[in-house]
C-alpha positions as CSV (number, residue, x, y, z in Angstrom):
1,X,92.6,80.6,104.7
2,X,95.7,78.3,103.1
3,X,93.1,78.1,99.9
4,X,92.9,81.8,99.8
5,X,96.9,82.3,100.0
6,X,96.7,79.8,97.2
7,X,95.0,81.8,95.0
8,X,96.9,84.8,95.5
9,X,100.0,82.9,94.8
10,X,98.7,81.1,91.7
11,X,97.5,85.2,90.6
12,X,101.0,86.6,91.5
13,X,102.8,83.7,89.2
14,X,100.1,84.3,86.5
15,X,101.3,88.0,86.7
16,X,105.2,87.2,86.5
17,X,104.7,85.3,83.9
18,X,103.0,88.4,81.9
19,X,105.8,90.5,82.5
20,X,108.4,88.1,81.4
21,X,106.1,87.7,78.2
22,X,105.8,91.6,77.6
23,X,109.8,91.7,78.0
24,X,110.3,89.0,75.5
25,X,108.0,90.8,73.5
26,X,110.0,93.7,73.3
27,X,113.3,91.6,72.7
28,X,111.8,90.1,69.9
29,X,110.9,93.4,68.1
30,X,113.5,93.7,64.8
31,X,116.0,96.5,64.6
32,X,114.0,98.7,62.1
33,X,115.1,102.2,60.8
34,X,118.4,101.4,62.2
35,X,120.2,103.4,59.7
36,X,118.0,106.2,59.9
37,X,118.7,106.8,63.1
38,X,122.3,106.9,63.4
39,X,123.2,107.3,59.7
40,X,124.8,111.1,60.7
41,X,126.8,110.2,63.7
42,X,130.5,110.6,63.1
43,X,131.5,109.1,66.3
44,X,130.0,108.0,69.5
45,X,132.2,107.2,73.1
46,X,130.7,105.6,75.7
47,X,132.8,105.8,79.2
48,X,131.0,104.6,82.6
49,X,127.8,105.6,82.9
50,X,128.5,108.3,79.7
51,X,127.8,108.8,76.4
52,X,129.9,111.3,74.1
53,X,130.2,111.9,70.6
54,X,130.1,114.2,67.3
55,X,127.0,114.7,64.8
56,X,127.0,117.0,62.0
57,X,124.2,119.2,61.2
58,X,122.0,119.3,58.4
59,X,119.3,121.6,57.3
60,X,115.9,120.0,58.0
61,X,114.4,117.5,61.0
62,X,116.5,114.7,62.2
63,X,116.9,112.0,65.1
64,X,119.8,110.0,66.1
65,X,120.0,107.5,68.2
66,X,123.2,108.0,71.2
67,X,122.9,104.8,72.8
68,X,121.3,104.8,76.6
69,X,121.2,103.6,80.1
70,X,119.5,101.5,82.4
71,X,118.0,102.6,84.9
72,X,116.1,100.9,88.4
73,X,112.7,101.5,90.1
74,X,111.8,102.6,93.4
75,X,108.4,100.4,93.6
76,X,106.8,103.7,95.1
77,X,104.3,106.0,93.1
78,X,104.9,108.4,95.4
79,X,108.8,108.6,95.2
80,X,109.8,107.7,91.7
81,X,112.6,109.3,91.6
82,X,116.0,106.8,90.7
83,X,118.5,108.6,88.7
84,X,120.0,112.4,87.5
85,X,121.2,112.9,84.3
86,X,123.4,115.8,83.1
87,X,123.9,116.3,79.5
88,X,125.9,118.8,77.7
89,X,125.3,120.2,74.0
90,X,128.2,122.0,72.2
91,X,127.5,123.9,68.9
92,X,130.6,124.3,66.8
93,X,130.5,126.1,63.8
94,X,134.1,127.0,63.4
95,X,133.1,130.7,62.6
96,X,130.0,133.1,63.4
97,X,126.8,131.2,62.9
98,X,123.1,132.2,62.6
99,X,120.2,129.5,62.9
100,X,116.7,128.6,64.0
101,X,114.3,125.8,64.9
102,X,114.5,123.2,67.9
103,X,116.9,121.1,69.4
104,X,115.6,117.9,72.1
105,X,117.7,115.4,73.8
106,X,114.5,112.6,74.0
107,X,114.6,109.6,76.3
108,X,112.5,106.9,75.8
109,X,111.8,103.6,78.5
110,X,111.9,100.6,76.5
111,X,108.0,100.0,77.2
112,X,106.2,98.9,73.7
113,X,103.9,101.8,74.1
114,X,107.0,104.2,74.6
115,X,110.1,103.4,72.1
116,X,108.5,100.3,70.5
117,X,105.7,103.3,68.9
118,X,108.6,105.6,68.5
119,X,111.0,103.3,67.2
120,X,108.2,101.7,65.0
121,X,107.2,105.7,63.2
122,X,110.5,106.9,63.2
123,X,110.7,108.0,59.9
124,X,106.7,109.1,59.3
125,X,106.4,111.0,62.8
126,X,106.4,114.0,63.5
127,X,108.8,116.2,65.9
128,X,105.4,116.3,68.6
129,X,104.4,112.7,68.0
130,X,108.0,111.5,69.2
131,X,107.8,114.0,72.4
132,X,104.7,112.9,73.1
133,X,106.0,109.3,73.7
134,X,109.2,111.1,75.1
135,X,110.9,112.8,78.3
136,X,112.7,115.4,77.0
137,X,115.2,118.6,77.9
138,X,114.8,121.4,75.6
139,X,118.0,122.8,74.1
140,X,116.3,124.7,71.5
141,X,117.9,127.9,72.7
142,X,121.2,126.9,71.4
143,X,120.0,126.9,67.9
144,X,118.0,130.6,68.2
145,X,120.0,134.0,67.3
146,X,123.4,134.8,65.9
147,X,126.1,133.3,67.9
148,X,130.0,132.7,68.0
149,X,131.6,130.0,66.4
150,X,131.2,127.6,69.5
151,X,128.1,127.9,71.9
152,X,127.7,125.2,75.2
153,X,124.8,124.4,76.6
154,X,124.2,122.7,79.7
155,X,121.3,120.9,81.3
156,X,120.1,118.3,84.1
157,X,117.5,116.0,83.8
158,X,115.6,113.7,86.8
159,X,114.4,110.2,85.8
160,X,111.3,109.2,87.3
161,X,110.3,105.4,87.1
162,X,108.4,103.2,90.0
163,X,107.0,100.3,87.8
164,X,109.5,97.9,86.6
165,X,113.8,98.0,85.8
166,X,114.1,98.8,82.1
167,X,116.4,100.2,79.4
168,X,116.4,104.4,78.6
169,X,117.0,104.9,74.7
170,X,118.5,108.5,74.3
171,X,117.9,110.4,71.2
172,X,118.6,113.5,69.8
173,X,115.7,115.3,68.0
174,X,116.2,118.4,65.7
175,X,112.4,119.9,64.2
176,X,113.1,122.2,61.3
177,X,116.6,123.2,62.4
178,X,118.2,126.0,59.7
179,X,122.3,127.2,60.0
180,X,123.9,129.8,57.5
181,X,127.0,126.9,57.8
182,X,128.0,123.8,58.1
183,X,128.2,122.8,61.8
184,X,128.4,119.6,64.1
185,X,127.2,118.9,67.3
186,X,129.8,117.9,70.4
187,X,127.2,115.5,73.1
188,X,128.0,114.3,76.5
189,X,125.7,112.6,78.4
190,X,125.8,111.5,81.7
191,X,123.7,109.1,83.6
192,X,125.5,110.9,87.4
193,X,123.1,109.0,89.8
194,X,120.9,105.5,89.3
195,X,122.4,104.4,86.2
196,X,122.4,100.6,86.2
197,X,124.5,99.9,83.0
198,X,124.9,101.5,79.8
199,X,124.7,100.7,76.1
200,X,125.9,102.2,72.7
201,X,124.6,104.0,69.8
202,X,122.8,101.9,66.8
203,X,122.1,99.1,69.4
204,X,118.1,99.4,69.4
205,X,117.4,96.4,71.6
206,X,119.8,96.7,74.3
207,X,118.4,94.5,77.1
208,X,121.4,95.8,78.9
209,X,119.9,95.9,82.5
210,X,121.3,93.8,84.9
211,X,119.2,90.0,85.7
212,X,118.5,90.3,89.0
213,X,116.1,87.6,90.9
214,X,112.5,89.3,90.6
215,X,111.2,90.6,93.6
216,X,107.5,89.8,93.7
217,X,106.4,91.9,96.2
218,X,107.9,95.1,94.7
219,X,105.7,94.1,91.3
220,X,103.1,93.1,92.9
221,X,102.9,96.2,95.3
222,X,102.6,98.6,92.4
223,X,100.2,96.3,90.5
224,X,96.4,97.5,91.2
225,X,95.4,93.9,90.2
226,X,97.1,92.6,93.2
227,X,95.6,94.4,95.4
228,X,92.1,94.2,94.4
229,X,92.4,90.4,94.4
230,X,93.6,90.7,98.2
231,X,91.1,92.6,99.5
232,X,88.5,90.4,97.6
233,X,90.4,87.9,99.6
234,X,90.2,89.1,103.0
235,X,86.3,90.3,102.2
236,X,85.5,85.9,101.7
237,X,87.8,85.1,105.1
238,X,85.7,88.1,107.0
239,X,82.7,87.1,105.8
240,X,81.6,83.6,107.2
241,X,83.4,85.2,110.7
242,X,80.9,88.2,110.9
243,X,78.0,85.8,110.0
244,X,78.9,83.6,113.3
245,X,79.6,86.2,115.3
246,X,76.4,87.7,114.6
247,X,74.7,84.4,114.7
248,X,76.6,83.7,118.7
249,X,75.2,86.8,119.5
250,X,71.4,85.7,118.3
251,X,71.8,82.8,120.2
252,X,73.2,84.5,123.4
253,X,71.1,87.0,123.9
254,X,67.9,84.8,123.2
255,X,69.3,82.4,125.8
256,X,69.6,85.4,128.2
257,X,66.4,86.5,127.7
258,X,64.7,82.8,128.6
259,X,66.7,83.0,131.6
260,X,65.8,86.1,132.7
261,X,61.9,85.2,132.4
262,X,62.6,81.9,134.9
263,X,64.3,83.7,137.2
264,X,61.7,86.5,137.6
265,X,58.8,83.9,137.9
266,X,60.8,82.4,141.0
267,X,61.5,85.5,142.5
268,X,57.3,86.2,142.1
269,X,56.8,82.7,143.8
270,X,59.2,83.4,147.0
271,X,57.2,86.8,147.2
272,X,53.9,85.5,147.4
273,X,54.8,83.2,150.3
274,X,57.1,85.1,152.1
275,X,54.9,88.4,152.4
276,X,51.5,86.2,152.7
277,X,49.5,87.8,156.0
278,X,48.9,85.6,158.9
279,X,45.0,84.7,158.7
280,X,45.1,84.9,154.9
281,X,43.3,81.8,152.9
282,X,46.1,79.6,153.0
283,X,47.4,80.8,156.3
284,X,47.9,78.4,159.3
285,X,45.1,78.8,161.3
286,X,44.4,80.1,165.1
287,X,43.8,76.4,166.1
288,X,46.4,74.4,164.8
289,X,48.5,76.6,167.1
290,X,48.1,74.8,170.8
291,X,47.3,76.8,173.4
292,X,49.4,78.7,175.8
293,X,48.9,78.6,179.4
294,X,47.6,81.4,181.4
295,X,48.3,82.0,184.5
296,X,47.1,84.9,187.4
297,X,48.5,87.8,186.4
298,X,51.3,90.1,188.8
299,X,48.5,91.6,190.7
300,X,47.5,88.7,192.4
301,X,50.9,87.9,193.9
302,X,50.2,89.7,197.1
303,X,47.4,87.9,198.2
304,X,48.5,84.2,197.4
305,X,51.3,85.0,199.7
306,X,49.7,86.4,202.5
307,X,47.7,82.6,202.6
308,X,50.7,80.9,202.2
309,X,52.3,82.7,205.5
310,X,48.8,82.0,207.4
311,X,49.5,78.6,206.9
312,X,52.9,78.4,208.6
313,X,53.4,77.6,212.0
314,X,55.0,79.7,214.4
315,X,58.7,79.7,214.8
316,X,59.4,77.4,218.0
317,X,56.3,75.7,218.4
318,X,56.5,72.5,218.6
């Protein structure tokens, strides 16, 4: 049992170790495109758990980088919700505007397969190939139509995370975005509930969360790996038990049956003498028994003492 804990623990180290690797990993990556993505940003605020600033917009596609938060996990598939966001967008045109095209506020976890592709095709990928990597709110309809000369949108967003405590990159994404004027774009975005820290725009490898001890029942609890290793675990300590049970029960059942067999042959034995008839072969016989004596019967009781008064003598003879 100790030898199987053992393992487990070796497996659950072996796994920590992993993660730490895949973190450093992600440190490690260099700051590429960092120009690109916040080249158009006139100026960014970041308050608490907020992000504000001011972008101007430009015919075309485009992505900026805002900055971002960091947000917890709940270790539970089933409830992965840990923080709210609100964000605001405010067009400002400074007179009656017409436009088209979309408008995204993108988050992306810092997993490699989530910003690090992202961050890595920034400049080739398309408006769908960044959402696809991307949890997103859709403020496309403050582009569509002919509006005023300053239009607010406002919108809230859940973020949903149960594997690991990691950095949220927030971007904003415009696909084919056309205005009959020049325009910027006012942004506030707030991390209301869950946020664990937050970090600024242009810095692409935060590692802003918090270093908390790891908790290595909360990885290993959502970690299929782990799991699979402990019920192969319990499978090899159940094992051997179910083969001596089964074997004790072999061995008691034959020792019941013997015993059963020897005490019906004795019962059989007791029988044969017990209920044997008298003058069976075997028996005692008549003449081993001695003899009782016999005597007159009742019905000569009479006579014997009618001799026995004949022989008296009379009462005052001499």
């Amino acid at each position: 049992m100790t030898a199987t804990w053992c393992i487990i623990g070796r497996w659950l180290v072996v796994l920590l170790h992993a993660r730490v690797a895949t973190s450093a990993s992600e440190v490690d990556m260099s700051n590429v495109n960092a120009r690109a993505l916040s080249s158009s940003i006139d100026y960014s605020e970041m308050r608490g758990p907020e992000l504000d600033g001011r972008l101007t917009i430009h015919n075309g596609s485009f992505a900026w980088h805002l900055g971002g938060f960091c947000f917890g996990h709940t270790g539970d598939e089933a409830d992965r919700e840990v923080a709210k966001i609100k964000a605001s967008l405010t067009f400002d045109a400074g007179q009656p505007w017409k436009g088209s095209g979309a408008l995204y506020l993108a988050f992306f976890d810092a997993r490699d397969d989530r910003w690090g592709s992202a961050q890595n095709q920034w400049e080739s990928d398309s408006c769908a190939d960044k959402l696809n990597v991307a949890a997103y709110l859709d403020f496309s309809g403050l582009m569509v139509g002919e509006h005023e000369s300053k239009r607010t949108y406002s919108k809230f967003g859940t973020i949903l995370q149960h594997s690991g405590t990691r950095d949220w990159h927030a971007t904003l994404i415009g696909c084919d975005v056309r205005i009959n004027t020049s325009a910027a774009i006012r942004y506030t975005v707030s991390g209301q509930q869950g946020a664990l820290s937050v970090f600024a725009a242009d810095n692409l490898q935060p590692n802003s969360c918090p270093n908390n001890p790891v908790n290595w029942w909360e990885a290993a609890a959502v970690d299929r790996t782990f799991w699979i290793i402990v019920g192969g675990a319990l499978a090899l300590w159940f094992l051997p038990i179910l083969v001596l049970v089964n074997l004790w029960r072999k061995h008691r059942r034959s020792a019941t049956s013997k015993g059963k067999d020897v005490s019906d042959k004795v019962c059989i034995d007791l029988e044969d003498v017990v209920g044997r008839p008298y003058g069976s072969p075997g028996s005692p016989k008549d003449n081993d028994i001695a003899p009782l004596p016999v005597g007159k019967s009742c019905d000569s009781l009479a006579p014997l003492q009618k001799d026995a008064d004949s022989r008296e003598k009379p009462s005052g003879s001499e």
